[in-house]
C-alpha positions as CSV (number, residue, x, y, z in Angstrom):
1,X,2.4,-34.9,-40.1
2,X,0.2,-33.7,-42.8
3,X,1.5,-30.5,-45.0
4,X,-1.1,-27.6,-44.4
5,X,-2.0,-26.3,-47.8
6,X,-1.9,-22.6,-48.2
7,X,-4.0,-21.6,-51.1
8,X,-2.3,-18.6,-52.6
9,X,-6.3,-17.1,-54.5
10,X,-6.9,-16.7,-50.5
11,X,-4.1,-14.0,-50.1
12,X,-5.4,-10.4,-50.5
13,X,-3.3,-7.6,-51.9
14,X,-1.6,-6.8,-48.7
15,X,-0.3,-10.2,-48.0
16,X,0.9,-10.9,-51.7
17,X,3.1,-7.8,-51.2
18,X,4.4,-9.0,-47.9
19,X,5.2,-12.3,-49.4
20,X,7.1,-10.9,-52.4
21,X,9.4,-9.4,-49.7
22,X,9.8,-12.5,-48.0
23,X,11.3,-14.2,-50.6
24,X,13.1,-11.2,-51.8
25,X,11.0,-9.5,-54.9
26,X,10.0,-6.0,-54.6
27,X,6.0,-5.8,-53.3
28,X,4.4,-5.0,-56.9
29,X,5.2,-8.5,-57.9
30,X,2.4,-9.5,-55.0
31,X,-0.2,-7.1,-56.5
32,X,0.8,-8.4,-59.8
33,X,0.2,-12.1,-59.0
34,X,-3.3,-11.0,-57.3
35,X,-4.3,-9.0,-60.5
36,X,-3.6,-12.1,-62.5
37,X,-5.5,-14.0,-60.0
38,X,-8.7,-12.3,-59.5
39,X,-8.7,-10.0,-62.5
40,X,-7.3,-12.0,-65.1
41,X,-8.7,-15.8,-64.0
42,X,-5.1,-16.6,-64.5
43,X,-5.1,-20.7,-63.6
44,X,-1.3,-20.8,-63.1
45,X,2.1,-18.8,-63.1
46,X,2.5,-20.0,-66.8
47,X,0.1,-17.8,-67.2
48,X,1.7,-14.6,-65.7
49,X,3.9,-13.3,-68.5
50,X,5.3,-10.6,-66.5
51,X,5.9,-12.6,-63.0
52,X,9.3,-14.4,-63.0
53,X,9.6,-18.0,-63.4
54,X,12.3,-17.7,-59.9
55,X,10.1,-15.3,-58.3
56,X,6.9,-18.2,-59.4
57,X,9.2,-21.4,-58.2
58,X,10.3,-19.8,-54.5
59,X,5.9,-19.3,-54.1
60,X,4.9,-22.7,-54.7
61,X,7.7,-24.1,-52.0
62,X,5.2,-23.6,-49.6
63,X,2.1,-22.2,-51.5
64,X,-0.7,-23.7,-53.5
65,X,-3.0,-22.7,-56.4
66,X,-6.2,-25.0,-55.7
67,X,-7.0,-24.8,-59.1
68,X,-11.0,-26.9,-59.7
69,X,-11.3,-29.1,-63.0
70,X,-14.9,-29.1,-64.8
71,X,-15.1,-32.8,-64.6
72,X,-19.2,-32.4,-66.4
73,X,-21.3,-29.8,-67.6
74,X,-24.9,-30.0,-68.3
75,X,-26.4,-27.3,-70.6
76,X,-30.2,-26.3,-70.5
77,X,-30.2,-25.3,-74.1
78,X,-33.9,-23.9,-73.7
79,X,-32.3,-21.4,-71.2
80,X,-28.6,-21.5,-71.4
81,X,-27.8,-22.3,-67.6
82,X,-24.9,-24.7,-67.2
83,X,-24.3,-26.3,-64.0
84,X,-20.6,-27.3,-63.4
85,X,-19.4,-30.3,-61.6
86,X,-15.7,-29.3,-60.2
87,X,-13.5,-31.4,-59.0
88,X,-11.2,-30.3,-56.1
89,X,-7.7,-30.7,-55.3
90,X,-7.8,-33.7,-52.5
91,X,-11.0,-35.1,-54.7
92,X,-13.7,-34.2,-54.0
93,X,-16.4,-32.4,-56.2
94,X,-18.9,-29.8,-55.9
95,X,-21.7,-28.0,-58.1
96,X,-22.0,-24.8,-59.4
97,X,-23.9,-22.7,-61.9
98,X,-23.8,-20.5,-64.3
99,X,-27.7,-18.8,-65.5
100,X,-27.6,-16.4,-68.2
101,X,-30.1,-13.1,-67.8
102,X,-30.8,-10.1,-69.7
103,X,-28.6,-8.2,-67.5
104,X,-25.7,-10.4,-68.1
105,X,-24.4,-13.7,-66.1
106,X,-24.8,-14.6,-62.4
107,X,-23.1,-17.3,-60.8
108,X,-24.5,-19.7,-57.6
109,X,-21.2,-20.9,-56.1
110,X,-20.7,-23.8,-53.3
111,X,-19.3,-22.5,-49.7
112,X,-18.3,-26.3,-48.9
113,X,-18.2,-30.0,-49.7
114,X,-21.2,-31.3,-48.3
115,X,-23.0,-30.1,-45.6
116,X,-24.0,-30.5,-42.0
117,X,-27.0,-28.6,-41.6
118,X,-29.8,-31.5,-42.4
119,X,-32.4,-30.3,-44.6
120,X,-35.1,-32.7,-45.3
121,X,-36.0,-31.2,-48.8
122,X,-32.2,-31.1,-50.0
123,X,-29.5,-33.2,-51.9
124,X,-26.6,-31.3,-50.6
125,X,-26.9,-32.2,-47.1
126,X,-27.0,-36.3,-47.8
127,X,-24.0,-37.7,-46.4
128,X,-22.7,-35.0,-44.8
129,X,-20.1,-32.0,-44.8
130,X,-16.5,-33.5,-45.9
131,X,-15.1,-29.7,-45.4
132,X,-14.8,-26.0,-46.2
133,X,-13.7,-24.6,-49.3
134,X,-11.1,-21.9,-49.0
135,X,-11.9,-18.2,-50.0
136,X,-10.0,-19.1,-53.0
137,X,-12.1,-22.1,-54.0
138,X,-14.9,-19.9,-53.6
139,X,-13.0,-17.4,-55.8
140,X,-11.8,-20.4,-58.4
141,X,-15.4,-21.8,-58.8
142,X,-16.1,-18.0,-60.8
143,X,-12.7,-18.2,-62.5
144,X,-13.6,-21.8,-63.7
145,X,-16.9,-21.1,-65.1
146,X,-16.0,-17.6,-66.7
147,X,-12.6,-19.4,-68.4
148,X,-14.7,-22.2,-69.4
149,X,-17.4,-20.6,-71.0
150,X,-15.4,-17.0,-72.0
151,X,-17.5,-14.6,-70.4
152,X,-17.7,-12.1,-67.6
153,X,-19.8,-12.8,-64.7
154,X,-21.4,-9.8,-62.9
155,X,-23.9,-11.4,-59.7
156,X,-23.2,-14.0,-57.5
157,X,-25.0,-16.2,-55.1
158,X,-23.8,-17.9,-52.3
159,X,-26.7,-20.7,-52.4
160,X,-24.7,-23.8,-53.5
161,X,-23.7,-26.8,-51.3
162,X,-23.0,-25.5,-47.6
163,X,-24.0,-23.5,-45.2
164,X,-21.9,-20.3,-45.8
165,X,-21.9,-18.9,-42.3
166,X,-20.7,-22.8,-40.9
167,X,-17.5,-21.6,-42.8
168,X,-17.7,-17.5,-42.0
169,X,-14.6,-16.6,-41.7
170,X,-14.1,-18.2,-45.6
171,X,-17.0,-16.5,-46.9
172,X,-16.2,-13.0,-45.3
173,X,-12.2,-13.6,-47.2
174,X,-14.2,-14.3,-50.5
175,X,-16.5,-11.4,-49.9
176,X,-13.8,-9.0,-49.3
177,X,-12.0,-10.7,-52.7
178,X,-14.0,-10.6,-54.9
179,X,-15.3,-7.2,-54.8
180,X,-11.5,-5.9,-54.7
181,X,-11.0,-3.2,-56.6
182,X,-8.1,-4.6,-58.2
183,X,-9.6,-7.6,-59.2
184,X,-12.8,-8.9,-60.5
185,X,-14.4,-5.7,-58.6
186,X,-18.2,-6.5,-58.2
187,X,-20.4,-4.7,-56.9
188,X,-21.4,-6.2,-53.1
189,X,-24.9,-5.2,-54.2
190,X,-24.6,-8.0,-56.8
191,X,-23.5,-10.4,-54.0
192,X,-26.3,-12.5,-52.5
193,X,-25.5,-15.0,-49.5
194,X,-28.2,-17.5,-48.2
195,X,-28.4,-19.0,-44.6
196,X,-30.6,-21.1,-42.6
197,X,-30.6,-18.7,-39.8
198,X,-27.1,-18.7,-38.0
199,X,-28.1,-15.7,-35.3
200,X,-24.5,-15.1,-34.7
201,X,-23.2,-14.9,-37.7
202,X,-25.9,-12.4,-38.9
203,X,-25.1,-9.9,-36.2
204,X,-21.7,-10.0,-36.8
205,X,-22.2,-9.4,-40.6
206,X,-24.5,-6.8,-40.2
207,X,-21.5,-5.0,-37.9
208,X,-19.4,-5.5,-41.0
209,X,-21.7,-3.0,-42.9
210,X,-21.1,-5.4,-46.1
211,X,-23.4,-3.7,-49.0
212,X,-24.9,-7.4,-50.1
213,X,-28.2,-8.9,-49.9
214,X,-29.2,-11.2,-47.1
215,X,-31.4,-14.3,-47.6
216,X,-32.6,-16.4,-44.7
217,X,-34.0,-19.7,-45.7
218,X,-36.8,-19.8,-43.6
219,X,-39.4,-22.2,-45.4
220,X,-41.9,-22.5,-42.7
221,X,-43.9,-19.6,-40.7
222,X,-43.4,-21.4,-37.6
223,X,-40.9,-22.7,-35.3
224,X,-43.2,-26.4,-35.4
225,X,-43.1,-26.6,-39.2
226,X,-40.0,-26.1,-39.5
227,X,-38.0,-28.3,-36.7
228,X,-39.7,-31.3,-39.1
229,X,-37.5,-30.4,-42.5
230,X,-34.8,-28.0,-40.9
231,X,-32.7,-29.4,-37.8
232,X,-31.3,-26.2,-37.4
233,X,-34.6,-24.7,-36.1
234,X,-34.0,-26.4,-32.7
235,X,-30.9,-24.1,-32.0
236,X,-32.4,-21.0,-33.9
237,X,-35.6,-20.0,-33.0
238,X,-37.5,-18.2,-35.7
239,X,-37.7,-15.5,-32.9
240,X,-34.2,-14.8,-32.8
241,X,-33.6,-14.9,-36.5
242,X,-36.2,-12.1,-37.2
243,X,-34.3,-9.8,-34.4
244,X,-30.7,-10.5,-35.8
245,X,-32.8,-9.8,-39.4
246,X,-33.7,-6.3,-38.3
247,X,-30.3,-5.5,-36.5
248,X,-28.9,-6.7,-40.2
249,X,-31.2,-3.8,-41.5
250,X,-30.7,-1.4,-38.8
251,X,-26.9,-1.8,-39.4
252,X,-26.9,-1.5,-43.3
253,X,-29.9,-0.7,-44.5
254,X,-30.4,-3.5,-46.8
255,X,-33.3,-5.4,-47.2
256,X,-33.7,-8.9,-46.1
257,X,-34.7,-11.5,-48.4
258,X,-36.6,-14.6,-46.9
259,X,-36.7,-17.7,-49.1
260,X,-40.0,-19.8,-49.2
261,X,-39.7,-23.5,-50.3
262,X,-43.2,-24.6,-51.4
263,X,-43.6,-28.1,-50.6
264,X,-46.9,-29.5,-51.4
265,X,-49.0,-30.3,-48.6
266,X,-46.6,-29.4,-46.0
267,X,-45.7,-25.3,-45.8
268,X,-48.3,-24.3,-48.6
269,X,-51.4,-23.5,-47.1
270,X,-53.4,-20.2,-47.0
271,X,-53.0,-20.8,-43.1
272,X,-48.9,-21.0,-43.6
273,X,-49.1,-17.7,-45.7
274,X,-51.0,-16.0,-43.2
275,X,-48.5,-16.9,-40.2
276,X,-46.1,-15.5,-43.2
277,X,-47.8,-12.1,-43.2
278,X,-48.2,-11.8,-39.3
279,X,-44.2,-13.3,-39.4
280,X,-42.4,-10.3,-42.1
281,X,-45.8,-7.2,-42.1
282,X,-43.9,-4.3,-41.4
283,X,-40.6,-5.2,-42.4
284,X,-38.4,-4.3,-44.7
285,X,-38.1,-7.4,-46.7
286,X,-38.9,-9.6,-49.8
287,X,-39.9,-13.2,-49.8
288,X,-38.8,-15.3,-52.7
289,X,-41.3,-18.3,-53.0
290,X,-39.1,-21.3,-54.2
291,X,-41.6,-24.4,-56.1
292,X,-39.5,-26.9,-54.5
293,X,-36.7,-29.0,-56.1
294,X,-37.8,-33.0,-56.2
295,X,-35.1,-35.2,-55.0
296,X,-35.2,-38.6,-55.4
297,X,-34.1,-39.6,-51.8
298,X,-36.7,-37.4,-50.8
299,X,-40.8,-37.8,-51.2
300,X,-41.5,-34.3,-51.5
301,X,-43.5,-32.9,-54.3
302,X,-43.5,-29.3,-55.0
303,X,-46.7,-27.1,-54.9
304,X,-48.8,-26.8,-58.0
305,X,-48.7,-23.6,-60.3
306,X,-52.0,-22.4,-58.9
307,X,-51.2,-23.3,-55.3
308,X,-47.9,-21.5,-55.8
309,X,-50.1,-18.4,-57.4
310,X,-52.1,-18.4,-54.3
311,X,-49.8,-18.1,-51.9
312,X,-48.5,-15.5,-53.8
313,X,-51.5,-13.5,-54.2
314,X,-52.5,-13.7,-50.2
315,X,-49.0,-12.2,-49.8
316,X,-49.1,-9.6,-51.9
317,X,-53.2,-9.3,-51.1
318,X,-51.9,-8.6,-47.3
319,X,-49.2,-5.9,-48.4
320,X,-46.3,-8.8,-48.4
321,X,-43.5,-7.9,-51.2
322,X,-43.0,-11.8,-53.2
323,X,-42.0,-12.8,-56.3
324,X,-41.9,-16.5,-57.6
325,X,-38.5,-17.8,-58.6
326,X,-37.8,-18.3,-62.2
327,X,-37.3,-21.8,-62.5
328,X,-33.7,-22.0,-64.4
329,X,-31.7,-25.3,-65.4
330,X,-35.3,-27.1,-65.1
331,X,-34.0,-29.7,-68.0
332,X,-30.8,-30.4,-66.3
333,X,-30.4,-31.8,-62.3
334,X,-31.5,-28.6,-61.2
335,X,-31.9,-29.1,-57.2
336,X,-28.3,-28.3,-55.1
337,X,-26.5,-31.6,-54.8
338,X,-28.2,-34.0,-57.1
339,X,-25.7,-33.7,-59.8
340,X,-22.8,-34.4,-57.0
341,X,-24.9,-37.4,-55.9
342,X,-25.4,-39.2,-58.9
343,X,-21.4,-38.6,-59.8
344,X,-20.4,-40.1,-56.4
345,X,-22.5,-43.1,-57.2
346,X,-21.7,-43.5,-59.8
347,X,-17.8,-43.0,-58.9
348,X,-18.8,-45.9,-56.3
């Protein structure tokens, strides 16, 4: 029978405390563990000079720090993003990435290994999902980079490999983690989580009343367009993600962001931008035009500048809020997943 792994960066406050009891410490010693944890980055009990090393040995009987090991790190030095290849416990690896900005650092974290949802334009989805990463891992991935690298990280996206609402219940523990008060404590407005449209899962985190920013990745105007380069669309009508959008607005008052692939010749014609316009006019929202990531399993080029500019401009022209994304990490393997590919073949 295979030993379930309980990963101890998934416990909250509460359940540290109850599991100091249980093996017979008094409850501080759980909020000190989850201080050194989620405050502190600690990567181990050696770390925790105040725990004790009895208290440390009876938690690891049947508990488990899934620490991740940096196994490569690529550095834009024109821009000073580093994208992170950690390895996991049972394995496997994953990407994430560090970008520096003005107003300090951000992080783009991974909600699992691999995934399932199918996107023609992406890296992350080739061969499949493997599995979820725990709340912890999710945690660990912004303990890793910040002990790496000796710095304080302050936004977050959830826009890595996965499909964060294919692993809700994990993303909802990391949510409510890492904006603890007695731990790393960021803001939930500085939290940012991406999904292709999960209807479900948007309605039931709008009735959470979580203060983060929702982005749909929508990347079409049109049901048609995008069944060809996202599977998904043939469960979730656009329809139904544009009611579940403004129920998520109703229910927090947050704006919606939509995200807007440009891929040449496919989604990046004046008509596309004008479906766009008759799609989001009157909303309360913000679409973020993406120049498309190439990927070499893929033959998808990304819009030009001036197409890009364009579509922009008949957006804005029609009273649409858009902003182009910076491009960050462009000297490094930029697009989700390619780094993890090209480290699994090369593994092979």
């Amino acid at each position: 029978m295979e030993k379930i792994i309980t990963d101890l960066r998934s416990l909250n406050t509460t359940e540290l405390k109850e599991l100091a009891a249980e093996k017979g410490e008094k409850p501080f010693r759980g909020t000190q563990v989850f201080e050194w944890l989620h405050k502190k980055g600690a990567a181990g009990f050696e770390d925790m000079t105040n725990v004790p090393k009895s208290f440390a040995a009876k938690v690891l009987e049947d508990h488990s720090l899934l620490n991740m090991e940096p196994v490569r790190v690529l550095r834009d030095e024109e821009d000073g993003t580093c994208k992170f290849l950690m390895k996991t416990y049972d394995g496997n690896v994953i990407e994430s990435v560090l970008m520096k900005y003005e107003h300090g650092y951000s992080a783009c974290i991974s909600s699992q290994v691999g995934c399932r949802m199918g996107c023609s334009f992406c890296a992350s989805t080739i061969g499949g999902k493997v599995r979820d990463l725990s709340a912890g891992e999710m945690c660990e991935q912004i303990y890793t980079m910040q002990r790496h690298e000796g710095v304080r990280i302050s936004n977050i996206v959830v826009m890595g490999t996965g499909e964060p609402f294919d692993n809700f219940d994990a993303f909802v523990r990391f949510y409510e983690l890492i904006t603890d008060k007695d731990g790393l404590n960021i803001s939930g407005r500085n939290i940012t989580v991406s999904t292709c449209g999960i209807v479900e899962k948007i309605r039931e985190l709008a009735d959470r009343h979580f203060a983060l920013t929702l982005a749909i990745s929508l990347h079409a105007p049109d049901d048609e367009l995008r069944k060809t380069i996202m599977p998904v669309a043939n469960k979730y009508h656009i329809e139904d993600i544009m009611a579940a959008c403004d129920y998520f607005f109703k229910q927090t008052g947050r704006r919606v962001t939509f995200e807007y692939s440009l891929i040449a010749g496919v989604n990046d014609s004046p008509e596309c931008a004008m479906k766009l316009v008759r799609l989001i006019k009157g909303r309360n929202a913000h679409v973020n035009l993406i120049p498309v990531n190439p990927v070499k399993e893929r033959d998808y080029k990304r819009s030009g500048q001036e197409k890009t500019a364009a579509f922009k401009k008949l957006l804005e022209k029609n009273g649409i809020n858009a902003t182009i994304r910076r491009g960050m990490g462009k000297n490094i393997d930029a697009a989700c997943g390619q780094l993890r590919r090209s480290y699994m073949e090369e593994d092979k």
